[in-house]
C-alpha positions in Angstrom: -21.3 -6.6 20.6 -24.4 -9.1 20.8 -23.5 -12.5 22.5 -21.7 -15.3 20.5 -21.1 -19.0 19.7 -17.8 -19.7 22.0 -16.7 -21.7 19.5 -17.5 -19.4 16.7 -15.7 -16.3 18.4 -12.1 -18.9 19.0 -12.3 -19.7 15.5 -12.9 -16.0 13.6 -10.5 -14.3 15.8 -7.7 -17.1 14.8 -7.3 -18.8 18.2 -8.2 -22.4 17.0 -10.9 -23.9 14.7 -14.1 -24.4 15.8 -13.9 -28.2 15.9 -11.0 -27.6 18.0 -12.5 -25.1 20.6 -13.9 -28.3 22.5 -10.1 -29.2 23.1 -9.4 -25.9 24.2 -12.2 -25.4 26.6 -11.3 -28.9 28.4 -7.8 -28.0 28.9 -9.2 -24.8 30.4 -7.6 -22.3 28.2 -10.4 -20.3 27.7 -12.4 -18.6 30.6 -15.8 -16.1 31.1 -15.8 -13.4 33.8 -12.7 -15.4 35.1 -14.8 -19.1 35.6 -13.9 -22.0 33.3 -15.8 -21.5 30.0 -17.9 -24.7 30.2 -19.1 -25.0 27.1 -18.0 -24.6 23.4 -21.4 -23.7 22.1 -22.3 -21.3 24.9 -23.4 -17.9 23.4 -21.8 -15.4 25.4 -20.4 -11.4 25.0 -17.0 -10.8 23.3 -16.0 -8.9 26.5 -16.4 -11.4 28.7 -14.0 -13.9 26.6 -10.7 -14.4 28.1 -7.9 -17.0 26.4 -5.2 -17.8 28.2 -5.8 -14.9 30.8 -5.5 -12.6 27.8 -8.5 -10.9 26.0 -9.5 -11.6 22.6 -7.1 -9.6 19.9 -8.3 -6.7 18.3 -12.2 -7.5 18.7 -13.0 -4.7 16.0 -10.6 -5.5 13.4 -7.1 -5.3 12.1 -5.2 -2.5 10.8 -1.8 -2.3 10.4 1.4 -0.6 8.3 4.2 -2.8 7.2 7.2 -1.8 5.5 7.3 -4.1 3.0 11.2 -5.0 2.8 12.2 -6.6 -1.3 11.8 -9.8 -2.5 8.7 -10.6 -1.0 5.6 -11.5 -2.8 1.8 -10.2 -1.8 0.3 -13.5 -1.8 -0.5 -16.2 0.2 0.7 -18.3 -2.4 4.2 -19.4 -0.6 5.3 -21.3 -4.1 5.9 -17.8 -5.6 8.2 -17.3 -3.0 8.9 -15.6 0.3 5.4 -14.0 1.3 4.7 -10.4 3.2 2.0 -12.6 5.5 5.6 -14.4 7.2 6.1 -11.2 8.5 3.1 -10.9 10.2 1.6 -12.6 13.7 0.5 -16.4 12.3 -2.7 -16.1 14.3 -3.4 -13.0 11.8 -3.9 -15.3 9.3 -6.1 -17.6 11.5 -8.8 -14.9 12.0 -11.6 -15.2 9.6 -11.4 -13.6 7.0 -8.1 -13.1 7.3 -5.4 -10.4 6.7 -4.9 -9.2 3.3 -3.0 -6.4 2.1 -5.1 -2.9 0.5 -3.7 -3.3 -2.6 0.2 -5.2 -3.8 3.6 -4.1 -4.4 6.0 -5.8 -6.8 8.2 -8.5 -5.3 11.5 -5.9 -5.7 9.3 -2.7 -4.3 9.6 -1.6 -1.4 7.6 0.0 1.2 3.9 1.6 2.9 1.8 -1.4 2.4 -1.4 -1.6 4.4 -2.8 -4.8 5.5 -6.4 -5.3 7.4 -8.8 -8.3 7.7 -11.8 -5.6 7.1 -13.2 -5.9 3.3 -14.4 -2.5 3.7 -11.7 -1.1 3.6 -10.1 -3.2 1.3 -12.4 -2.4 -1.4 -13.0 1.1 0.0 -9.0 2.1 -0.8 -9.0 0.1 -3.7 -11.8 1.8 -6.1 -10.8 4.1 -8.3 -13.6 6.4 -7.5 -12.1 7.0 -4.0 -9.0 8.8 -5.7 -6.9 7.5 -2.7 -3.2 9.6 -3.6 0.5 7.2 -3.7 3.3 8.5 -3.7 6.4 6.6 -5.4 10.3 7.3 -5.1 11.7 6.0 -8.5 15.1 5.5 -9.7 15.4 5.4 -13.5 18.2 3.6 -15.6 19.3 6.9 -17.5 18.6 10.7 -17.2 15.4 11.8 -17.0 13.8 14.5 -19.4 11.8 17.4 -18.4 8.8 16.8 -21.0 7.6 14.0 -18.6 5.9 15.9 -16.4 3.8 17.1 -18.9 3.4 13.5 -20.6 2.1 12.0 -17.5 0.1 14.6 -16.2 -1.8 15.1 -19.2 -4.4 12.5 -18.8 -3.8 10.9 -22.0 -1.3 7.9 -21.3 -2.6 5.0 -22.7 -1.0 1.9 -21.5 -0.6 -1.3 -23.7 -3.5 -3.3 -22.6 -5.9 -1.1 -20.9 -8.6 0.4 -22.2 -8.4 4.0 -20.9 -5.4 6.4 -20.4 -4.2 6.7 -17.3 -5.8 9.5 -15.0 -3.4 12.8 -14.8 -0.4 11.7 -12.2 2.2 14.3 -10.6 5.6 13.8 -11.5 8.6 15.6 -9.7 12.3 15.0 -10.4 14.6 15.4 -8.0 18.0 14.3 -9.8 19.1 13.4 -13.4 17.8 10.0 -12.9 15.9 10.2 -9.5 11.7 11.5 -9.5 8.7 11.4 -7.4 5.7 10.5 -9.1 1.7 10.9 -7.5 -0.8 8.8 -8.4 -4.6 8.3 -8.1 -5.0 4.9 -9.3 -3.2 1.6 -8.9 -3.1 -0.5 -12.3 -0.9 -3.5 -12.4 3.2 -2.4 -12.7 1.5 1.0 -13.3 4.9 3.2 -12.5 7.0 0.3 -13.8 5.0 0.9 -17.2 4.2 4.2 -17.5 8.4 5.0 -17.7 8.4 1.8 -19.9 5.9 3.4 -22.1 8.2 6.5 -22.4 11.2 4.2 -23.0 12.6 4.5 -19.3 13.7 1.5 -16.9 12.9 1.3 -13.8 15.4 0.2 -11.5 14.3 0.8 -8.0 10.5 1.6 -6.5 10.0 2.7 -3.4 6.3 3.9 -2.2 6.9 6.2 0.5 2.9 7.1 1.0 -0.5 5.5 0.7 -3.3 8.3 1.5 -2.4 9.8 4.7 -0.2 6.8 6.1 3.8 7.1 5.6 6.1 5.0 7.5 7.9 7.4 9.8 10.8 5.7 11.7 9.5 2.1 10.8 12.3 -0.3 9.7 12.0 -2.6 6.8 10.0 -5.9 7.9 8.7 -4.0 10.8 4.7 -3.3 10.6 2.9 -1.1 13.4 -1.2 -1.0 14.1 -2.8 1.7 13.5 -6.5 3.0 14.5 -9.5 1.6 12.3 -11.1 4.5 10.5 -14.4 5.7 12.9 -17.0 4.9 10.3 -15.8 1.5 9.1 -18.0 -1.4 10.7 -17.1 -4.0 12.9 -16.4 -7.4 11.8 
């Protein structure tokens, strides 16, 4: 990594602003090749950075899996209620830009969400023409009907307000009132509607898979980091 504005590197990896790295550099909290870090517009390698004896976070990005537990919201809006980002380390949110999630889940749906502070990927994941596959576990509010399956994999659901049909999605079900349903897109309250459109409720959503990622052992609240993609560039 080329060398960098001391203040600049404290500030877009969330340890302070950079009006504040002055502060920090006095009290002797931050430290190159292990000498007191002199001063806060020094332009200096990432490596050499240490804060608090500890080197800086993630240097090439976040990525990370949290199973998104109900009744949060995916915003950083905190009026709208309890948020996915209080789940996650504060100085995550400091880093600029800062963590957003790949995508949203309903407040009462439950769990793979992704979150990363790297736009690529964001937008990368988010595209339709990526075809990235979700899987959903949904639980309807009466017995299910064979003649779904067909419905939704057709390629010819149109849902009230868009202005195509939805791309061909794979629907399994598993119990009278239980299914598994695989999509390649993500339009807003797109299972929630699709089984509205067909004059189903749904009463519980559960995502289970985004792409390759599932959550494994990984308890509800919990997140874990995983490795950035080889070809995405660093921040």
């Amino acid at each position: 990594m080329s060398a960098r504005r001391l203040d600049q590197i404290l500030s877009r990896y969330g340890y302070c602003s950079r009006s504040e790295a002055r502060e920090w550099i006095r009290a002797g909290r931050v430290t190159l090749d292990g000498a007191p870090a002199k001063s806060a517009d020094e332009k200096v390698p990432l490596e050499k950075v240490r804060v608090d004896g500890e080197p800086i976070e993630l240097p090439d990005g976040i990525l990370a899996l949290l199973h998104k537990p109900a009744g949060f919201v995916c915003s950083h809006d905190a009026s709208e209620g309890p948020t996915i980002y209080d789940l996650l380390p504060a100085r995550w949110l400091k880093r600029n830009p800062p963590v957003t999630t790949i995508g949203r889940l309903d407040k009462d749906t439950t769990g793979v969400l992704l979150v990363t502070d790297a736009g690529e990927l964001v937008q990368r994941w988010t595209s339709p023409k990526h075809k990235v596959p979700k899987i959903y576990e949904v639980t309807l509010d009466r017995d299910l009907e064979s003649s779904l399956i067909a419905v939704f994999a057709s390629g010819d659901l149109l849902l009230q307000g868009e202005a195509k049909p939805c791309r061909p999605a794979k629907l399994e079900i598993i119990g009278p009132r239980e299914a598994r349903l695989e999509l390649m897109e993500g339009l807003y309250h797109q299972v929630k509607r699709m089984f509205a459109n067909q004059g189903w409720h749904v009463v519980k959503l559960h995502r289970s898979r985004f792409g390759t990622y599932e959550l494994g052992d990984l308890k509800p609240d919990a997140w874990r980091l995983l490795p950035l993609p080889e070809k995405l560039c660093n921040p």
